[in-house]
LODRENKE-942784 format. One record per residue: x, y, z of N, C-alpha, C, O, CB in turn; residue in three letters. Coordinates in steps of 0.001 Angstrom, whole numbers, padded with zeros to 6 digits, always signed. Glycine has a CB too. Example, Ala and Ser with C-alpha at 12.3 -4.5 7.8 and 13.67 -1.06 7.14 Angstrom:
+013190-005690+007800+012300-004500+007800+013200-003300+007800+014236-003319+008465+011308-004473+009046Ala +012850-002250+007080+013670-001060+007140+012900+000030+007870+013409+001138+008039+014084-000598+005725Ser 
END
This chain:
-008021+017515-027668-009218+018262-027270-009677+017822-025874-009533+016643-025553-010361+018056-028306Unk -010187+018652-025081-010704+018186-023800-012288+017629-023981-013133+017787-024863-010606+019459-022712Unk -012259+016864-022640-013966+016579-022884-015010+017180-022863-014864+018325-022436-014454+015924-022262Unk -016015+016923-023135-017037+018257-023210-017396+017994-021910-017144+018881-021094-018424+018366-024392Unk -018133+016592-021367-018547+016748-019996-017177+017244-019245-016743+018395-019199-019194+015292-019379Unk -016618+016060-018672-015793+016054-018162-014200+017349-018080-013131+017108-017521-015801+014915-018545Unk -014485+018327-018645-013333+019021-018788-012772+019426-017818-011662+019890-018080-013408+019894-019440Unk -013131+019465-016507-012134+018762-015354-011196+018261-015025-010062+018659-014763-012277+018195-014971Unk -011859+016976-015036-011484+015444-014748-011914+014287-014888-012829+013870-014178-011359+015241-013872Unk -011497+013754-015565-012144+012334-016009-011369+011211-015083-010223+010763-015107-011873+011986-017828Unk -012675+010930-014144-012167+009905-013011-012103+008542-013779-012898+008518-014718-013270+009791-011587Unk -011147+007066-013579-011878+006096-014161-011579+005227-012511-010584+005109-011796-011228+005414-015921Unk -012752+004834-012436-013291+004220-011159-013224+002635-011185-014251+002008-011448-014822+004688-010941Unk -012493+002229-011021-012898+000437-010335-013550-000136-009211-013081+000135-008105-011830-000275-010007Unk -014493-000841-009280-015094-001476-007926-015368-002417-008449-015235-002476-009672-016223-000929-007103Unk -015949-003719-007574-016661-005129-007916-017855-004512-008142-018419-003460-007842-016728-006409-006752Unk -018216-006287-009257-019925-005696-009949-020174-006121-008526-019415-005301-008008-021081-006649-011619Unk -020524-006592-007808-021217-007288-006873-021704-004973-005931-022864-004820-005546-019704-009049-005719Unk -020951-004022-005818-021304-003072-005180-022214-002255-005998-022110-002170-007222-020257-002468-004712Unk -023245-001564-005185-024105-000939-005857-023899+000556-004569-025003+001065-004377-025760-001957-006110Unk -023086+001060-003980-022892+001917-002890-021960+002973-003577-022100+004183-003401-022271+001163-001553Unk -021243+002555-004173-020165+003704-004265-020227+004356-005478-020015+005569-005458-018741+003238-004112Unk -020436+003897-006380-020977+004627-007615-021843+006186-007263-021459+007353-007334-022089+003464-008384Unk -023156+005571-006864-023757+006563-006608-023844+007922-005093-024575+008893-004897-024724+005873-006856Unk -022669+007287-004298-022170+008159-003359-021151+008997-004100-020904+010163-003792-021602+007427-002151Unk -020562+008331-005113-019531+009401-006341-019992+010039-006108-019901+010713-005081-019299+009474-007836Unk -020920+010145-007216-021746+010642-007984-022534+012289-006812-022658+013431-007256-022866+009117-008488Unk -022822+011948-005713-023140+012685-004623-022376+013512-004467-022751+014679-004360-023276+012143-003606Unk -021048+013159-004405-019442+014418-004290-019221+015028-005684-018361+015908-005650-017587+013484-003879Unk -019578+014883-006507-019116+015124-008039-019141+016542-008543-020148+016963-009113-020035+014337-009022Unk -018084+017294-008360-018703+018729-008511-018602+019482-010159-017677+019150-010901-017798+019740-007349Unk -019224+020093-010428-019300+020268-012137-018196+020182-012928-017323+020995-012623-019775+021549-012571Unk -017922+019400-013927-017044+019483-015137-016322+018470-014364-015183+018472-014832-016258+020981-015688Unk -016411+017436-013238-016334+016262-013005-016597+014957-013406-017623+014393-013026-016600+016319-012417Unk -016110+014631-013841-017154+013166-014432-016373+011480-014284-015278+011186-014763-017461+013425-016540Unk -017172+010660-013591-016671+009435-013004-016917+008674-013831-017726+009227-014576-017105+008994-011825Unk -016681+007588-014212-016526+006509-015549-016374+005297-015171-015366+005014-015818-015339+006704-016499Unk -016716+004092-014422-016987+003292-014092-016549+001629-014468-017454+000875-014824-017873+003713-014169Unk -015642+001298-014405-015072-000219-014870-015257-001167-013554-014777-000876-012458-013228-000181-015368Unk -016087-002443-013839-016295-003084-012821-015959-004287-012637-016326-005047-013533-017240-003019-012613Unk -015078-004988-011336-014364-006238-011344-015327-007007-011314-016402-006961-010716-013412-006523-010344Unk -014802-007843-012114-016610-008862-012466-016308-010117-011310-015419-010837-011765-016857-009918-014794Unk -016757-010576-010016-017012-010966-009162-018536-011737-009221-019543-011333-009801-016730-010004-008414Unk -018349-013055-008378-019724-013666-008565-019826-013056-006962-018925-012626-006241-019946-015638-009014Unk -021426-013209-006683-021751-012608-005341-021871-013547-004871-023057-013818-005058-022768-011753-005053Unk -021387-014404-004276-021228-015484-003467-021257-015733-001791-020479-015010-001169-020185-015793-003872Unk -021970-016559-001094-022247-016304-000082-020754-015826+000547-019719-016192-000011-023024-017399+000453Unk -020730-014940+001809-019333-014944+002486-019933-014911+003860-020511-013925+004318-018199-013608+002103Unk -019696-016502+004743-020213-016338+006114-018988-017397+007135-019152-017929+008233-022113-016959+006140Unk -017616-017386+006079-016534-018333+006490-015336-017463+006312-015385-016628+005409-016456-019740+005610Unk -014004-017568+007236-013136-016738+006827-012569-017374+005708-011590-016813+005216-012255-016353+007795Unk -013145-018902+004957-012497-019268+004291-013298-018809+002654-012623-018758+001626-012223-020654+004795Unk -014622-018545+002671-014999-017677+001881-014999-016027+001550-015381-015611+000456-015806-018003+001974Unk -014610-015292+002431-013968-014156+002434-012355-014400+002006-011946-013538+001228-014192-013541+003827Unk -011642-015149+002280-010695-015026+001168-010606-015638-000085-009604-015531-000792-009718-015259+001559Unk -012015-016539-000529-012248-016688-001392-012557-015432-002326-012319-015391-003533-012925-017480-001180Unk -012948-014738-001804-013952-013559-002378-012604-012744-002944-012485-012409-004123-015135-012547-000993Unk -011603-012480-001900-010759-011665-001925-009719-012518-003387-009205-011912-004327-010134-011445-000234Unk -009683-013789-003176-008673-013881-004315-009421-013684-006140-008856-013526-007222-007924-015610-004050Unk -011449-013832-005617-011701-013879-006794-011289-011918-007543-010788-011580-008615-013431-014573-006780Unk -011809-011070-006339-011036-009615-006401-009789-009510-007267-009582-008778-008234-010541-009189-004958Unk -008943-010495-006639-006915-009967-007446-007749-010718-008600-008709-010106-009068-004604-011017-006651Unk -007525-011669-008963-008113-012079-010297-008553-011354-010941-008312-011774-012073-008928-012825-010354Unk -009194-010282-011033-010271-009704-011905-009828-008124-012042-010199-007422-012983-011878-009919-011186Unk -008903-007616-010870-009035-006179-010986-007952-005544-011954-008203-004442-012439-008926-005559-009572Unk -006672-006229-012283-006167-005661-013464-006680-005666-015044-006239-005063-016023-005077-006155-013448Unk -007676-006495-014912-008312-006537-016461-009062-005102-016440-008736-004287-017304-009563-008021-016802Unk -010337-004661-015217-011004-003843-015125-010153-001859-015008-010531-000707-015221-011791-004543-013959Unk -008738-002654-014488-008317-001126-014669-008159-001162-016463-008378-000079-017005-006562-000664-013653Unk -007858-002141-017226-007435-002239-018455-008541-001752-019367-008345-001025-020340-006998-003573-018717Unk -009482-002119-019054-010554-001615-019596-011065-000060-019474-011176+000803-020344-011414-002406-019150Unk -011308-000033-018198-011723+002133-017728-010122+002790-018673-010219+003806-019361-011453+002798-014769Unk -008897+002104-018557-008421+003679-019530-008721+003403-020627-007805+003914-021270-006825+004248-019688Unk -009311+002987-021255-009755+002841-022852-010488+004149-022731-010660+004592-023867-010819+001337-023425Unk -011023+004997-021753-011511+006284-022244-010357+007537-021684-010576+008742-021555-013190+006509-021602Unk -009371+006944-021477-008205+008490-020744-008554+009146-019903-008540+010375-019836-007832+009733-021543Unk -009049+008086-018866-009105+008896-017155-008097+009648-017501-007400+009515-018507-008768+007956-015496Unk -007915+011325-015761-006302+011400-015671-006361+010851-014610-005208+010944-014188-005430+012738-015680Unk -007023+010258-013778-006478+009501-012778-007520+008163-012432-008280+007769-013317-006232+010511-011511Unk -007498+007577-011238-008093+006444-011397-008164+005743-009932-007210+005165-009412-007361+005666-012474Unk -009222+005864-009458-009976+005398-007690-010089+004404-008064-010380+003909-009153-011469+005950-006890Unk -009672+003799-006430-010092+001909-006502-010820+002802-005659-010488+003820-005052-009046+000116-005978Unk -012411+001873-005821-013684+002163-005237-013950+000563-004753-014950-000140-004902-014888+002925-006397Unk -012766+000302-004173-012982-001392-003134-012065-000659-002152-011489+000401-002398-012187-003429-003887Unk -011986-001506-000757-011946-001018+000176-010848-002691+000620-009660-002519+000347-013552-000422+000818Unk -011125-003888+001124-010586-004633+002317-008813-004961+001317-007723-005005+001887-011901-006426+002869Unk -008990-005109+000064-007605-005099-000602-006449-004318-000517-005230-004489-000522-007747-004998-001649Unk -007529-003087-000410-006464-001905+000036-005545-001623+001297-004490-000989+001318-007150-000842+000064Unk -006290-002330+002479-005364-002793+003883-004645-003931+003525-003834-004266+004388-006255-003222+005295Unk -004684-004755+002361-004182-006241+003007-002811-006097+003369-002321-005004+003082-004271-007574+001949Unk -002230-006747+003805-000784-007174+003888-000449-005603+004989+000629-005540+005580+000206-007355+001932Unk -001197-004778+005093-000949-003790+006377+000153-002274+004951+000377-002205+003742+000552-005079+008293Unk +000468-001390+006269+000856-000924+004989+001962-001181+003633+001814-000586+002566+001039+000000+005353Unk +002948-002056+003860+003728-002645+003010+002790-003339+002010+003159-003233+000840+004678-003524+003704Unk +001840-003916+002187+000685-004267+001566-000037-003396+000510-000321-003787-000622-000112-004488+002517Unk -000349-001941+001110-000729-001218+000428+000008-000611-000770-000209-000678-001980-001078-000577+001134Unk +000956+000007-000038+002481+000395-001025+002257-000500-001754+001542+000059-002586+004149+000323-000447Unk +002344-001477-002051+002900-002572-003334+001872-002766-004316+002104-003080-005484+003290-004176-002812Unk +000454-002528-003710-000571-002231-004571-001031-001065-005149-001920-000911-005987-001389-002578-004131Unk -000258-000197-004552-000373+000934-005242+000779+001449-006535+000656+002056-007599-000417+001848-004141Unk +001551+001035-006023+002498+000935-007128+002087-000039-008419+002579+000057-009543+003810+000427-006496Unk +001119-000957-008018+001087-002134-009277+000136-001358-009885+000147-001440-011113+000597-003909-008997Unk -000761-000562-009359-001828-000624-010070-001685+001130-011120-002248+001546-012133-003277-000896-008820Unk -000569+001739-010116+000091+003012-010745+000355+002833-012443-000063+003413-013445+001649+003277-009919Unk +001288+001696-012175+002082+000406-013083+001409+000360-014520+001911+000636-015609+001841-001321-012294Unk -000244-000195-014119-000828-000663-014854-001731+000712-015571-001936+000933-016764-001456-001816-014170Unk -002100+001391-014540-002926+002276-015353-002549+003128-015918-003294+003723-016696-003711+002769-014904Unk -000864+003606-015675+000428+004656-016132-000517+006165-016004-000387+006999-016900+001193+004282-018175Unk -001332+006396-014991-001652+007361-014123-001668+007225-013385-001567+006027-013120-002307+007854-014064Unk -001826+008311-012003-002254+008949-010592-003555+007710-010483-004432+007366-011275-002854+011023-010642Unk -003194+007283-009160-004119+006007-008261-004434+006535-007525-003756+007531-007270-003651+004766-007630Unk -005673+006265-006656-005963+006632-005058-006388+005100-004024-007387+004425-004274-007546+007892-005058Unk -005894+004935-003444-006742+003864-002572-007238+004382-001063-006718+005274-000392-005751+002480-002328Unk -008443+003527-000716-009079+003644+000522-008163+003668+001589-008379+004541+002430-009990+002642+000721Unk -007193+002929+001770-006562+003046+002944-005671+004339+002877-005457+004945+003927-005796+001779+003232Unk -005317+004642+002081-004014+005403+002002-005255+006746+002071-004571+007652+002548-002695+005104+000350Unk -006372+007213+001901-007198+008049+001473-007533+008212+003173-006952+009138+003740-008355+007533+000226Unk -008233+007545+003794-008765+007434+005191-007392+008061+005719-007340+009219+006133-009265+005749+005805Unk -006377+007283+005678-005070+007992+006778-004350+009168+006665-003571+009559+007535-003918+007211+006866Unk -004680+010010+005162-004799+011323+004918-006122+012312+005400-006125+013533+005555-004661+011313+003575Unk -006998+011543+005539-008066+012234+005855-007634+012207+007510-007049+013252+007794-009578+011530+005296Unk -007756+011382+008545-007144+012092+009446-006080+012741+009724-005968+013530+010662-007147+011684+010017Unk -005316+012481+009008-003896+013693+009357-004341+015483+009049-003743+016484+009445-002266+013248+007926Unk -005933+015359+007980-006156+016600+008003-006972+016583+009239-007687+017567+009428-006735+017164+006755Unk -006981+015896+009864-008257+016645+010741-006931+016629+012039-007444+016883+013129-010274+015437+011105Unk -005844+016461+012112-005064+016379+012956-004071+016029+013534-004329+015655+014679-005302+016297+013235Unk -002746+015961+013194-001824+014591+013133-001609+014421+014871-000433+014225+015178-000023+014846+012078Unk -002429+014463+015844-002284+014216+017744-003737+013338+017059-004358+013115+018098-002486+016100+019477Unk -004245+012981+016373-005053+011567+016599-004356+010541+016519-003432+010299+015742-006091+011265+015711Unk -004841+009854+017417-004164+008339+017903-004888+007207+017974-004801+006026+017638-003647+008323+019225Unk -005729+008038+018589-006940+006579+019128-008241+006497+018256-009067+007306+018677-007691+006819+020953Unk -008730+005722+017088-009843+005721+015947-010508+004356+016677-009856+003572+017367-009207+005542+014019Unk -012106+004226+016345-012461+003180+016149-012978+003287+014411-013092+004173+013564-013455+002830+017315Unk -013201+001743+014514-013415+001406+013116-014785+000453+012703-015428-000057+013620-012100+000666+012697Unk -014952+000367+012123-016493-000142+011418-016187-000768+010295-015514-000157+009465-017609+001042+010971Unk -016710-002422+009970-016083-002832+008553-017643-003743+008520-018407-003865+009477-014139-003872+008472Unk -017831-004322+007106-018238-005037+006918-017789-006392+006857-018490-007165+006205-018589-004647+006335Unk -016818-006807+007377-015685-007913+007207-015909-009208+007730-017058-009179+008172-014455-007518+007828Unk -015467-010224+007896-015281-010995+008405-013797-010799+009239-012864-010115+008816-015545-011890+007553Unk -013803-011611+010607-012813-011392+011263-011328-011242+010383-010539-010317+010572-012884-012425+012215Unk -011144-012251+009475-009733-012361+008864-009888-010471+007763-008744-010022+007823-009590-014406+007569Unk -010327-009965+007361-010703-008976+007128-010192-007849+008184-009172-007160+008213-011955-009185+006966Unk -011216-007939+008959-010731-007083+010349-009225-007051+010860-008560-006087+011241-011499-007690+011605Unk -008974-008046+010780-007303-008178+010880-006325-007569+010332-005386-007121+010990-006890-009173+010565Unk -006424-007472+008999-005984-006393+007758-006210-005193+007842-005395-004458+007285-006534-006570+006557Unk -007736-004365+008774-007485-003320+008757-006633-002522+009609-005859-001585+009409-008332-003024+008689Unk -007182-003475+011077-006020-003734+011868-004902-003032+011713-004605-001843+011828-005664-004881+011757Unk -004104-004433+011304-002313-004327+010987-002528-003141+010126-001983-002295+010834-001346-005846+010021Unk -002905-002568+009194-002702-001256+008531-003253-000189+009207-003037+000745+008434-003219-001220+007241Unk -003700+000159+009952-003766+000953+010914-002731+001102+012240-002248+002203+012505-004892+000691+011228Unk -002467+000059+012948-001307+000012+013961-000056+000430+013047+000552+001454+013359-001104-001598+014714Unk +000368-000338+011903+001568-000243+010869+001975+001567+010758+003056+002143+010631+000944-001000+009098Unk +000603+002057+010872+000780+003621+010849+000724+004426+011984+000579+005640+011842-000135+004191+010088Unk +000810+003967+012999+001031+004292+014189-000088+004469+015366-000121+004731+016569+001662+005309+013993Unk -000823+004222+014488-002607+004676+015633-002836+003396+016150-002313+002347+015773-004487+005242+014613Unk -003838+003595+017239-004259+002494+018039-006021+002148+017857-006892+002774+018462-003824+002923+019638Unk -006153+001573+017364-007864+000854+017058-008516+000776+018556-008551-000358+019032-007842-001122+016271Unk -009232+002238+019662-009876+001891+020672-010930+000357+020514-010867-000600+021286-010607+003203+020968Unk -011770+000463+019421-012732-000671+019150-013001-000884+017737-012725+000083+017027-014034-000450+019819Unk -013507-001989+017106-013361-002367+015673-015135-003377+016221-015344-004178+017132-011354-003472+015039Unk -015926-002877+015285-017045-003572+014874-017141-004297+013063-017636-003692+012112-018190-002416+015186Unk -016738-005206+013028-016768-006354+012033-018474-006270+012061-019021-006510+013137-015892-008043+012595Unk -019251-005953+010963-020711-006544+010416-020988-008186+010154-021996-008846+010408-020957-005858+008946Unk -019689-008600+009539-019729-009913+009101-021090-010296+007963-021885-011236+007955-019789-010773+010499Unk -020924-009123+007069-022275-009288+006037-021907-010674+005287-020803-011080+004925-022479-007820+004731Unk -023395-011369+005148-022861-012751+004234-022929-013186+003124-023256-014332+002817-023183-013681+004504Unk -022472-011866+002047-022351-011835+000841-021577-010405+000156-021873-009395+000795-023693-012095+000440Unk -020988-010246-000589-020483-008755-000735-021382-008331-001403-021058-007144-001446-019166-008410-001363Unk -022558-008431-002139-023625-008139-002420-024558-007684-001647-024947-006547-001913-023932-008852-002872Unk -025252-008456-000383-025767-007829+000662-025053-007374+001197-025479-007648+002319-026365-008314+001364Unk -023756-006546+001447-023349-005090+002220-024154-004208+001780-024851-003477+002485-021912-004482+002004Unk -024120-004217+000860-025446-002852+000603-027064-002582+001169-027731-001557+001025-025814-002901-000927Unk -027402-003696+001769-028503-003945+002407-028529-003652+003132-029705-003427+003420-028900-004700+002569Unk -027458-003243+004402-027252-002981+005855-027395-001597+006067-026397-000893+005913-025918-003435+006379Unk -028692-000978+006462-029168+000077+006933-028440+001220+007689-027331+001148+008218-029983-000351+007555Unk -029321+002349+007638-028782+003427+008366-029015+003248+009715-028241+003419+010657-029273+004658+007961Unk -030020+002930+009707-030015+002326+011576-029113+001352+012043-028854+001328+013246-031396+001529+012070Unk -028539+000455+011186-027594-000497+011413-026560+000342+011470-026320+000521+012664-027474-001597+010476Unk -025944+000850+010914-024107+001974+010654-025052+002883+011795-024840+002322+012869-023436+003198+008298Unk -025724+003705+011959-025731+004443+013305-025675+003572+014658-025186+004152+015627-027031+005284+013359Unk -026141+002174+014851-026021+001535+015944-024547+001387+016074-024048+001493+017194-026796+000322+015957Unk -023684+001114+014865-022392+000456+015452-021635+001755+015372-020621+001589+016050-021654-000938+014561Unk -021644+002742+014959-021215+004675+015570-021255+004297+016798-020284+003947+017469-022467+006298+015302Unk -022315+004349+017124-022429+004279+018893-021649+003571+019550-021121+004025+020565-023619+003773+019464Unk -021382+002163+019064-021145+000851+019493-019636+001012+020106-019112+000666+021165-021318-000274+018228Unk -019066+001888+018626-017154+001800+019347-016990+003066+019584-015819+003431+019683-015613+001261+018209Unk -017875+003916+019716-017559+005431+020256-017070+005452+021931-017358+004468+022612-019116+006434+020085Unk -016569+006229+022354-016396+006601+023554-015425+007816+023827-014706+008315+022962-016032+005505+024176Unk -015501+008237+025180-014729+009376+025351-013140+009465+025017-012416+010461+025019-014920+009667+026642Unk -012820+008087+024725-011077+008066+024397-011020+007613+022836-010112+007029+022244-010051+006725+025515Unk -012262+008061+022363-012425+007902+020982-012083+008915+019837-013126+009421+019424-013624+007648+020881Unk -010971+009383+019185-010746+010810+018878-011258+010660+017400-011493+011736+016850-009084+011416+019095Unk -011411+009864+016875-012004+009377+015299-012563+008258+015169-012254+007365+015958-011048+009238+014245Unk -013669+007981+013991-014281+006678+013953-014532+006887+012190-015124+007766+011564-015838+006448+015150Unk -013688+005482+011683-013645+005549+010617-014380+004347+009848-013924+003222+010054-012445+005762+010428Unk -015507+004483+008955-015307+003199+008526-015239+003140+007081-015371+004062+006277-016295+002350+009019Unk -014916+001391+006789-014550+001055+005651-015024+000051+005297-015522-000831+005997-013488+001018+005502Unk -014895+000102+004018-015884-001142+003054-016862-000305+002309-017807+000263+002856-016926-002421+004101Unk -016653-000265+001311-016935+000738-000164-018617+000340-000616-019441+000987-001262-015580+000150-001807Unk -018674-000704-000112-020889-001015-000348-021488-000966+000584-022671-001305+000627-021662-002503-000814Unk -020574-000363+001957-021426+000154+003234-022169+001559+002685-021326+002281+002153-020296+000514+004731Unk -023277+002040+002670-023782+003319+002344-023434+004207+003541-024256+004207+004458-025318+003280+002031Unk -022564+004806+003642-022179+005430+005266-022124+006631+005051-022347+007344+006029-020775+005035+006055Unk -021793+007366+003625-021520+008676+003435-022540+009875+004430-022078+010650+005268-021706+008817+001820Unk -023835+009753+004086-024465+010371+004753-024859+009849+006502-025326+010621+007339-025442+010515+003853Unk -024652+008910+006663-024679+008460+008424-023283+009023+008782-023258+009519+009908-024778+006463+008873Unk -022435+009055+008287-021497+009927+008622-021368+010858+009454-021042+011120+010612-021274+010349+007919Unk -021901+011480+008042-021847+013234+007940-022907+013340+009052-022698+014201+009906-022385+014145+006194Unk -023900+012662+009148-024865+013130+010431-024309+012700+011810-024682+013257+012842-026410+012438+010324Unk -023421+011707+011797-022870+011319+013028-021510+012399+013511-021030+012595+014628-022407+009693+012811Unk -021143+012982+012151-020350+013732+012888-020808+015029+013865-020226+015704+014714-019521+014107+011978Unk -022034+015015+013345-022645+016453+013973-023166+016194+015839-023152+016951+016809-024368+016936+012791Unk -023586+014740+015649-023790+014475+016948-022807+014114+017861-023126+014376+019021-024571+013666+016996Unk -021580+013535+017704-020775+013342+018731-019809+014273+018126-018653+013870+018262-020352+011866+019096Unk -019901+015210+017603-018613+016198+017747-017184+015969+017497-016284+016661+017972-018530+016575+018958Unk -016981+014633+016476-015849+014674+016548-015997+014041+014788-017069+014002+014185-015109+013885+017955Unk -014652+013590+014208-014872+013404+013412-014989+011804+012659-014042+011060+012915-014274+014207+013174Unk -016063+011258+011776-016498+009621+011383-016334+010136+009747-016859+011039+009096-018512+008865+012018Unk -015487+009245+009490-014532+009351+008568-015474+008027+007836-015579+007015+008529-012724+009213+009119Unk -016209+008030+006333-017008+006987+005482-015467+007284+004688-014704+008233+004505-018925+007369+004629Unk -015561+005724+004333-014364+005648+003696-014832+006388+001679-014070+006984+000917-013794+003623+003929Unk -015868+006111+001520-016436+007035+000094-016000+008111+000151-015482+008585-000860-017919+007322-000156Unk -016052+008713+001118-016260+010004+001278-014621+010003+000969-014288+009787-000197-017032+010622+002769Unk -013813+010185+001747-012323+010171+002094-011810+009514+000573-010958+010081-000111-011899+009094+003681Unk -012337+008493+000255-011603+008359-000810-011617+009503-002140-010697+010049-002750-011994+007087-001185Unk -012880+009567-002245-013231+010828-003622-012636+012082-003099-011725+012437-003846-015142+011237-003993Unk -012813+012912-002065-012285+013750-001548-010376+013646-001772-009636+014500-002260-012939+013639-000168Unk -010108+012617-001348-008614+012167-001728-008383+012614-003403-007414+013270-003784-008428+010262-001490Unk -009440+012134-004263-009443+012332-005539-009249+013132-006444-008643+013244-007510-010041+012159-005750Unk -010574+014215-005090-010002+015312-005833-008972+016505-005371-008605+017477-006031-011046+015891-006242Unk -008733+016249-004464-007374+017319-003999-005967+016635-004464-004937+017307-004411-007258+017549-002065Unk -005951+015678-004786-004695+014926-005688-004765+015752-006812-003690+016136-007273-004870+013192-006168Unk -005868+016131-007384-005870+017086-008822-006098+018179-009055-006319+018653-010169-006534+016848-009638Unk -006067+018947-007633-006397+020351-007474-007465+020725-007890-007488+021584-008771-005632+021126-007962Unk -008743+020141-007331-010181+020307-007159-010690+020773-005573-010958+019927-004719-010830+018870-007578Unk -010749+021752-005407-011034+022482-003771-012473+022791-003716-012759+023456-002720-010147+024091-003432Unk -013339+022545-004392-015048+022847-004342-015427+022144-003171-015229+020943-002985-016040+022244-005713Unk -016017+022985-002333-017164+022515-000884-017886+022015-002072-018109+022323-003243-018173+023923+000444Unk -018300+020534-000677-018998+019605-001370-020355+019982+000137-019821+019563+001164-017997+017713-001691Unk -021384+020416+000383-022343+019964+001097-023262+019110+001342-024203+018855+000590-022682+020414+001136Unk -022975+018464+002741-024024+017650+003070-023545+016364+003104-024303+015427+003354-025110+017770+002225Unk -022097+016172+002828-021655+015012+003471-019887+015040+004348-018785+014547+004107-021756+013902+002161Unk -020546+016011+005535-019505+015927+005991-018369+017309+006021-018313+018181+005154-019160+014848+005341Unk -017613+017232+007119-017000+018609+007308-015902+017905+006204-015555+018867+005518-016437+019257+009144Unk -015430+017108+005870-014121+016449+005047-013902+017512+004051-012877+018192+004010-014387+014845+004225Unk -015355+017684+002885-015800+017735+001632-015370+019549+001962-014536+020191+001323-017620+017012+001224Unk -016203+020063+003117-015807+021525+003028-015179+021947+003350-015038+023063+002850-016217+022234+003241Unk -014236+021586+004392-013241+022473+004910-011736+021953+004946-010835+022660+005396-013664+022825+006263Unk -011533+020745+004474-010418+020110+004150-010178+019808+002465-009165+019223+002081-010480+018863+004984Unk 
END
């Protein structure tokens, strides 16, 4: 029998408890007979203001995220978003590949990840983009990863603004005036995209408004990922109000 809500699609979503951003930016794209389902990598929120605590953070992440996919199919997603973001660059794209396959592996459905989601999202807006800046909440060793997975795919990073938030818990704290200052920050005229990433940045809607002002296209990695989500399953509904991604791609 199909679901009553969900007779769609039944997303099952992973992120760290520590994010409170992406859930409810879903939830924003979610178009009827959609329904997102939520399993969360249980993470302590621990300060991160060292590159040696950001890969603390990151190994407490691998630790925790195959239990949490184990748990969300206990309700029969048909498919299944990582709703984390700096794991998904690590190791560049050979990095990604291998995590996508594990986690294919594990959930024995259709995966989506942030990186692989963002670098489809520009190929729709153009495969002559070359030159992106980028926006992370990261710490430098972070930044590095998005880096190498971005060059690995052939584009060139004009500028990269690292936040260096000092907790993965407070990413979510960092304002719209903050994500519109650093838009500005790596924009420029040899700027053909500006993407950012890190899944408890709230960017969806600074986005979508930034794309309207500099005319080109700022790629929130939320956005790009769910959008990824749902055209993997043949879901084409304009989504309004966050972004040309949602309607016309």
């Amino acid at each position: 029998m199909t679901d009553a809500l969900g007779f769609r699609m039944k997303f099952g979503v992973v992120a760290p408890s520590t994010n409170t951003s992406v859930q409810p930016e879903y939830e924003d794209m979610r178009p009827a007979g959609v329904n997102n389902h939520f399993s969360r990598i249980a993470i302590p929120g621990t300060r991160v203001t060292t590159e040696a605590e950001f890969l603390a953070m990151m190994h407490n992440i691998r630790g925790a995220t195959e239990a949490a996919i184990d748990t969300v199919m206990t309700c029969s997603p048909g498919y299944v978003v990582m709703g984390m973001s700096a794991e998904t660059f690590w190791d560049g794209a050979e990095g990604a590949e291998k995590l996508h396959a594990r986690m294919e592996q594990r959930a024995g459905v259709g995966v989506g990840l942030g990186s692989h989601a963002v670098l489809e999202a520009l190929h729709r807006y153009g495969h002559s983009i070359r030159r992106i800046s980028v926006i992370t909440p990261y710490m430098p060793v972070g930044d590095a990863m998005v880096r190498r997975f971005v060059e690995d795919n052939g584009l060139t990073i004009a500028a990269l603004k690292g936040l260096r938030c000092p907790s993965p818990m407070l990413i979510a704290h960092e304002s719209a005036q903050v994500l519109r200052n650093a838009i500005r920050e790596v924009d420029g005229p040899d700027v053909e995209a500006i993407v950012q990433v890190g899944t408890n940045l709230a960017c969806s809607a600074v986005a979508a408004e930034a794309e309207r002002w500099l005319g080109k296209p700022v790629i929130a990695i939320n956005t790009a990922t769910y959008w990824h989500a749902l055209r993997r399953n043949g879901i084409f509904d304009p989504v309004q109000g966050l972004g040309s991604l949602l309607v016309e791609h």
